[in-house]
C-alpha positions in Angstrom: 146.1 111.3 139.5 145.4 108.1 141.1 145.2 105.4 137.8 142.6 102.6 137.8 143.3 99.0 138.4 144.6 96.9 135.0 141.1 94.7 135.7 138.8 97.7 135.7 140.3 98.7 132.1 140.1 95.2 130.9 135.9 94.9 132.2 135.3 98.3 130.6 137.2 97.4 127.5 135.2 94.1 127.3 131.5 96.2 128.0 132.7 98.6 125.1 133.2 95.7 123.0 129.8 94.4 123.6 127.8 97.8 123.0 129.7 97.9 119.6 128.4 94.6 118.7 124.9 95.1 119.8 125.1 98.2 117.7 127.5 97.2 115.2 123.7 95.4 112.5 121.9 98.4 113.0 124.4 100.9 112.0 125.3 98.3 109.2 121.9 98.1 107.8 121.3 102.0 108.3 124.2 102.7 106.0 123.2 99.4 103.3 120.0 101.1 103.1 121.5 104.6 102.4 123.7 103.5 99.8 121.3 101.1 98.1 118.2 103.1 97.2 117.9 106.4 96.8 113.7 106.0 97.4 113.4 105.5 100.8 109.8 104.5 100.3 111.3 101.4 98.2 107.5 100.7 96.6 108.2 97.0 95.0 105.6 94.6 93.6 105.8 91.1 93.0 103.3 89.9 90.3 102.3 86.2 89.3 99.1 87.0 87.7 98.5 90.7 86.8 95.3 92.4 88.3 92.8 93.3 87.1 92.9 96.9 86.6 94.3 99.6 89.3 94.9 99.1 92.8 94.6 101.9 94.6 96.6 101.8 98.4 96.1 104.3 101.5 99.5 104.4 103.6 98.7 106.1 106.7 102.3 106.6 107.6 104.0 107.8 110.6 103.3 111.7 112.0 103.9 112.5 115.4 102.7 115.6 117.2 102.8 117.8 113.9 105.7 116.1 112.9 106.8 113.7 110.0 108.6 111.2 109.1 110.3 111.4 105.7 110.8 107.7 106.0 107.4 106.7 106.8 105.4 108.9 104.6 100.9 109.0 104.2 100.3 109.3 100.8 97.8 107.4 98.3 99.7 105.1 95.5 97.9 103.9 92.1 99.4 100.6 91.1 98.9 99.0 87.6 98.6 95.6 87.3 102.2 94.5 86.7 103.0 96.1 89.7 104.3 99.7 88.3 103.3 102.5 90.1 101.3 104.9 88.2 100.9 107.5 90.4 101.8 109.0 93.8 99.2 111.0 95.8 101.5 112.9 99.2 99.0 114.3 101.8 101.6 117.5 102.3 100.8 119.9 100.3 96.6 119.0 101.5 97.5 119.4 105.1 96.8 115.6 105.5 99.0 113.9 108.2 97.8 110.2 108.0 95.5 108.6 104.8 93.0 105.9 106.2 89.9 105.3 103.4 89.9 105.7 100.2 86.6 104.9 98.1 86.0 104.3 94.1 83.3 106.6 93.2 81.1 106.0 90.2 82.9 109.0 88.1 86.5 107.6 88.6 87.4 109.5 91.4 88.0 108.7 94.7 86.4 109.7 98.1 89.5 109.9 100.5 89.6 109.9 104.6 92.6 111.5 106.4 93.4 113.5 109.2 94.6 117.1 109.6 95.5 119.3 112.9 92.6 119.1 115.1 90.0 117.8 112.3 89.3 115.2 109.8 89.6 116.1 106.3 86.9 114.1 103.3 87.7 115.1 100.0 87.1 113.9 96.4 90.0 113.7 94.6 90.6 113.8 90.7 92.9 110.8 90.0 93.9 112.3 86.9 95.1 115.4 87.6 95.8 115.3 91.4 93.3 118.0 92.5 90.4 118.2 94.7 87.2 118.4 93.2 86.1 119.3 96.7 87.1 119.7 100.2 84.7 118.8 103.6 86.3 119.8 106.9 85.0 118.3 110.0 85.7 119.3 113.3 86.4 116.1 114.6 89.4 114.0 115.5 91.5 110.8 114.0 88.5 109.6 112.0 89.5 106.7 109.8 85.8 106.3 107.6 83.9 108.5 106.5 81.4 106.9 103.5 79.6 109.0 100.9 75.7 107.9 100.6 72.7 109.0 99.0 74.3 111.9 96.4 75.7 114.6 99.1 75.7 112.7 102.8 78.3 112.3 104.4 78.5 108.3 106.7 80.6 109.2 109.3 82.6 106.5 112.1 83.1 109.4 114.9 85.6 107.9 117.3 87.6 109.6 120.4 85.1 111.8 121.5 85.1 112.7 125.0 83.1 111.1 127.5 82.9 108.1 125.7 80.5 109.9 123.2 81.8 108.0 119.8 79.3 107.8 117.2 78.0 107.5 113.9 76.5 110.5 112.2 75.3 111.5 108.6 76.5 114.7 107.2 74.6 116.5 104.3 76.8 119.1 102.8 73.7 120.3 100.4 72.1 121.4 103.9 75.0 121.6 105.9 73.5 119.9 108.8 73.9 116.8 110.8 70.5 114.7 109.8 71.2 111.8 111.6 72.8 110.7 114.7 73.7 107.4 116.2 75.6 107.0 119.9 77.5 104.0 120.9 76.7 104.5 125.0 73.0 104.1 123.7 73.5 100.4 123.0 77.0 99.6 124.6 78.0 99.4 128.0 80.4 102.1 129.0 82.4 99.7 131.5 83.3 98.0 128.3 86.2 98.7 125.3 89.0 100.7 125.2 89.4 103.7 127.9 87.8 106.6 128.0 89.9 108.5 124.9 89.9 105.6 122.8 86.3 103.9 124.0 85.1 102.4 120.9 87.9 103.1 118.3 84.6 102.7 115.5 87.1 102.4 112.3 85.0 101.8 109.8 80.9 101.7 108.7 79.5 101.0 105.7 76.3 101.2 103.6 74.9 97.4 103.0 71.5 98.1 101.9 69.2 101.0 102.3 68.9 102.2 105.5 71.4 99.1 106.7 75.0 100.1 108.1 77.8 97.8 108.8 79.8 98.7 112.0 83.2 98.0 113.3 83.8 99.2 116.8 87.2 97.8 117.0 87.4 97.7 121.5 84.7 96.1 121.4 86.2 92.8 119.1 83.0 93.0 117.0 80.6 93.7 113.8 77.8 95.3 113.9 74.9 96.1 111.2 72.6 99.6 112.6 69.4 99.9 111.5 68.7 103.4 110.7 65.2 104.4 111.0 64.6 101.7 114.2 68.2 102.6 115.8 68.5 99.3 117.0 71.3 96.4 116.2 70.2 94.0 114.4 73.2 91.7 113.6 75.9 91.3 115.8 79.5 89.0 115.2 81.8 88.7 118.2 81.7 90.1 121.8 83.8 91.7 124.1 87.3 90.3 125.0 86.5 87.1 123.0 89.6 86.7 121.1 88.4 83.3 119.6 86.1 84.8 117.4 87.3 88.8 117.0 90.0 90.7 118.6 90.4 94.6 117.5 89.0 93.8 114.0 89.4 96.1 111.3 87.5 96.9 107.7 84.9 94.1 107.3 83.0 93.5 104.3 79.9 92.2 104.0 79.1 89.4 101.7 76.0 87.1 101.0 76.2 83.3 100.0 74.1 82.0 96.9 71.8 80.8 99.4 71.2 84.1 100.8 73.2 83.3 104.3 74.7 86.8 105.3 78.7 86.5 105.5 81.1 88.9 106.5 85.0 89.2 105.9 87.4 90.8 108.1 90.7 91.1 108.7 90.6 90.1 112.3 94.0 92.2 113.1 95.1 91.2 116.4 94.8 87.6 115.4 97.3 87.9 113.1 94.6 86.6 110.3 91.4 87.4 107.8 88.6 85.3 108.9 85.3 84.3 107.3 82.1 84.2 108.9 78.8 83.1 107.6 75.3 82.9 109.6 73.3 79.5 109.7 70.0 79.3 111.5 71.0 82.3 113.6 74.5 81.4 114.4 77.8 82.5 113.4 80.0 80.1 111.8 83.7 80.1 110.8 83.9 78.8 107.2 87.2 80.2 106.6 90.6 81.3 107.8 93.6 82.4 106.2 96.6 82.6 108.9 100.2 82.3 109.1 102.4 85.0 107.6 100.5 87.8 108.0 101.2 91.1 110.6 98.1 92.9 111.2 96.2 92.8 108.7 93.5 95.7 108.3 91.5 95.3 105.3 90.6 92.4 103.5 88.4 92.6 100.2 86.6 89.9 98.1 87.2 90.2 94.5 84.6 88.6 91.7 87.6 85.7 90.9 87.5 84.7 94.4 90.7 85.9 95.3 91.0 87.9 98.6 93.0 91.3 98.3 94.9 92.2 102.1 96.4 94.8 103.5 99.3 93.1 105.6 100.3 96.8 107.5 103.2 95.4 109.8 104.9 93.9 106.8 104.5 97.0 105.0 102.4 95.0 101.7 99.0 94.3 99.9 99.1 90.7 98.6 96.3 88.9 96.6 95.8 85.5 97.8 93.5 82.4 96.0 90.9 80.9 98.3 93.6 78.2 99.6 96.2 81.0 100.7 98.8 81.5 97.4 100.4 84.9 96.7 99.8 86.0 93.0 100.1 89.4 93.5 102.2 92.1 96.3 103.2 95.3 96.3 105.0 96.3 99.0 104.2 99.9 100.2 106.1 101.5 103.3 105.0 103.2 105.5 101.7 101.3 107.3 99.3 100.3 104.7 95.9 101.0 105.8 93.6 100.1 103.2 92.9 99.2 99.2 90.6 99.2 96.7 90.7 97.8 93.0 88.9 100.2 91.3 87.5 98.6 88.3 85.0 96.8 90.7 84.3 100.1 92.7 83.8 100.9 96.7 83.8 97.3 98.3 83.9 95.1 95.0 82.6 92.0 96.7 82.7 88.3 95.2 81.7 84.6 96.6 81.8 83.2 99.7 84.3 80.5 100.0 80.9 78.4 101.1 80.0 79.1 97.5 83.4 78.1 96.5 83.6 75.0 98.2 86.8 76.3 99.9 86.2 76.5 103.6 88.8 75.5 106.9 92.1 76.8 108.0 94.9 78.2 104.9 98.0 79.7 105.5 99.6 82.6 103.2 102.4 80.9 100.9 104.7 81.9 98.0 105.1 85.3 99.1 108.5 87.0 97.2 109.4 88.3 100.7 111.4 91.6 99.3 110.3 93.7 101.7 113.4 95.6 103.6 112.9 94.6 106.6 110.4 91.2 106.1 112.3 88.5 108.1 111.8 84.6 108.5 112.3 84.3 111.9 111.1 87.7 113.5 111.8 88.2 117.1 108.0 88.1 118.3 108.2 84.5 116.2 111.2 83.3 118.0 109.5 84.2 120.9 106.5 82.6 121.0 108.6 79.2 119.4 110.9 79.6 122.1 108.5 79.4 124.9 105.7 77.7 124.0 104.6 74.9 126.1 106.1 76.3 128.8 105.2 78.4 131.9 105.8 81.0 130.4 103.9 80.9 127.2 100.8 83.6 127.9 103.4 85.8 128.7 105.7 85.3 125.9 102.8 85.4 123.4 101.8 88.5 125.2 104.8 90.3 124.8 105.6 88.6 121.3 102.2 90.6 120.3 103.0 93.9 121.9 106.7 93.5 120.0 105.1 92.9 116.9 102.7 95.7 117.0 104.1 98.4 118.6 108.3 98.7 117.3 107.5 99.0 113.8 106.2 102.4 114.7 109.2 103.5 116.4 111.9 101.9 115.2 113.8 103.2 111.9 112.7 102.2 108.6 115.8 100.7 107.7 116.0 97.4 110.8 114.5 94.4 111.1 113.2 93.7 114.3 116.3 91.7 116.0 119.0 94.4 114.6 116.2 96.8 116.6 116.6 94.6 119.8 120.0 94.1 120.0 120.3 98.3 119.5 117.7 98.3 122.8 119.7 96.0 124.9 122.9 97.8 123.6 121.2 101.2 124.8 120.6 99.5 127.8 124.0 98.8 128.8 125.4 101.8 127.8 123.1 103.1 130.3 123.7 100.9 133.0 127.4 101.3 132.5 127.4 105.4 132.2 125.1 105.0 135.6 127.6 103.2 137.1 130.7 104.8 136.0 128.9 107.7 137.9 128.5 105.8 141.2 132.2 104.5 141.1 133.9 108.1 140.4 131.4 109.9 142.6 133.9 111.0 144.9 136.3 111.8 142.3 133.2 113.8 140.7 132.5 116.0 144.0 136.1 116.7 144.2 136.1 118.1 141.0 132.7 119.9 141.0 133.8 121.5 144.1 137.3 122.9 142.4 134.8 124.9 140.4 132.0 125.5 142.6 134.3 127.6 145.2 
């Protein structure tokens, strides 16, 4: 057999090196992780001040085409207010796949949203014992709110239906009959949002007053409040594609000042930040942002102290931060956080404005523990955008700094931080490149071979 050249053993042996060492932090971290914790959830809280009561956190976790992730569980988890979980609620056993709302009700129960095959699946569930009280199937798909209203109605936000039919609807379950219906096309254009599976991506509506629903139709980068006996819109924050003011917001709350100036909170997720707006004369105006630190946030509540309680989902936490930003309370809850209520002050606690608190302008998160697994200083999609801003290049790093940001954390495992993540990619890649070309170089050597067996 004829033997290789010295120098082609010598550039393999130095390509073989390199694909260990790309390799080498992601197999190290894989097997810290294994041998550190036997809870692969690894719930931890961090606690300054304790809360006020129980805080109650929907994981939507990771499920793919009817299948789970062990590592990336939806479940519901009750915190106390030292941190300490109280109890765990797993969707497994309910046929849930993902959690996305979960609602105080006035009896100490809670109303919670999640998905099963094909359908969305509202039930009331007993904390206390972990049983359904009862069980509302709807034959729709991926819904993440669905509101109870008025005794037995059901508030639904109806996304993904086809044609770019996404709605709002109310259920009654006495009468078992749709009693009220509300279509997006009606008052949006259709050339608009997302595409035509994922048009509006509504996530979330919410009774404000009688006959007065809050709206988020997330492609659209705007709040809404629908009147329901006139149909019509009659506040509106943000527009399409104007990333200044919204962009793919999620879970607002709706808030009025002591002067009677409507407000609303939201976490304004793909701005990496939970803004404040308040309306003045008929205008919209900023009064408050809190920035810096945060991964796409999607829910952002007002407590009565004036303290803001987030859901930070790409770094897999809820924190409680004062008006100027400061941590006194996280709990960091794998897989996907999607949303959380303190229960003591019920569905949508509410609290001031930071007008009435004299607290308005630009605040950055601070004082965070930072004991997440896989929370990092200096992320990749930061390193990025540092690297190349003021450059040519900049829109397109921050572009692709976003997309890193958002979209690995669902595919990557559990146990690596982003750059052990990358360096496993670029390792793939080489591998690759290198088995491609191995092929190429033997090809002859290949056919002759093949063709021993072949006659």
């Amino acid at each position: 057999m004829d033997s290789l050249p010295p120098r082609r053993w010598l550039v393999r042996g130095v390509v073989a090196l390199l694909v260990v060492s790309l390799f080498a932090p992601a197999v190290t971290a894989g097997v810290g992780y294994l041998t550190t914790t036997s809870d692969p959830t690894n719930l931890r809280a961090s606690v300054e001040s304790p809360a006020n009561g129980t805080t109650v956190v929907s994981i939507q976790g990771f499920h793919f085409r009817g299948y789970a992730n062990d590592r990336k569980p939806a479940r519901l988890v009750a915190v106390g207010p030292k941190g300490t979980v109280q109890w765990v609620h797993d969707g497994t056993g309910f046929d849930a796949t993902w959690f996305y709302d979960v609602d105080p009700l006035e009896n100490g129960n809670l109303l919670v949203t999640s998905t099963a095959k094909g359908s969305t699946l509202v039930y009331e569930l007993d904390p206390q014992t972990g049983e359904r009280v009862w069980t509302q199937r709807l034959p729709i798909h991926d819904t993440h709110d669905v509101d109870l209203i008025n005794g037995d109605q059901l508030l639904v936000a109806n996304m993904r239906v086809p044609n770019k039919g996404d709605r709002l609807f109310i259920y009654d379950m006495g009468d078992d009959e749709v009693v009220w219906r509300w279509q997006f096309d009606e008052h949006f254009p259709t050339s608009g949002g997302g595409g035509a599976g994922d048009w509006t991506h509504v996530n979330d509506v919410d009774k404000i007053g009688e006959g007065r629903y809050l709206v988020s139709p997330r492609n659209f980068d705007q709040v809404i409040v629908v009147d329901r006996s006139t149909k019509e819109i009659t506040m509106r924050l943000g527009s399409d594609d104007d990333h200044d003011v919204l962009y793919e917001q999620h879970n607002p709350q709706y808030l009025e000042s002591e002067s009677g100036n409507p407000t609303i909170l939201v976490a304004d997720s793909e701005n990496d930040r939970v803004v404040e707006y308040a309306r003045r004369n008929g205008t919209w105006t900023r009064t408050w942002t809190l920035s810096g630190g945060l991964n796409w946030p999607r829910d952002a509540d007002r407590l009565p102290n004036g303290n803001t309680l987030v859901v930070d989902t790409m770094y897999q936490r809820v924190v409680e931060v004062t008006p100027k930003g400061e941590v006194v309370w996280e709990f960091y809850a794998p897989w996907a956080p999607y949303a959380v209520e303190r229960t003591a002050y019920g569905d949508e606690a509410g609290g001031p404005t930071m007008a009435d608190l004299n607290v308005t302008g630009n605040y950055s998160v601070h004082g965070s523990a930072g004991i997440a697994p896989t929370a990092e200083k200096r992320t990749v999609s930061f390193w990025v955008v540092e690297t190349f801003s003021g450059t040519p290049l900049e829109n397109a790093a921050d572009e692709f700094a976003r997309r890193w940001s958002h979209v690995t954390p669902w595919i990557r495992p559990v146990w690596m931080g982003s750059w052990d993540f990358l360096y496993a990619l670029v390792g793939l890649g080489i591998l690759v490149g290198w088995s491609v070309g191995e092929l190429v170089y033997q090809r002859d050597r290949i056919r002759r071979t093949v063709g021993r067996y072949v006659r």
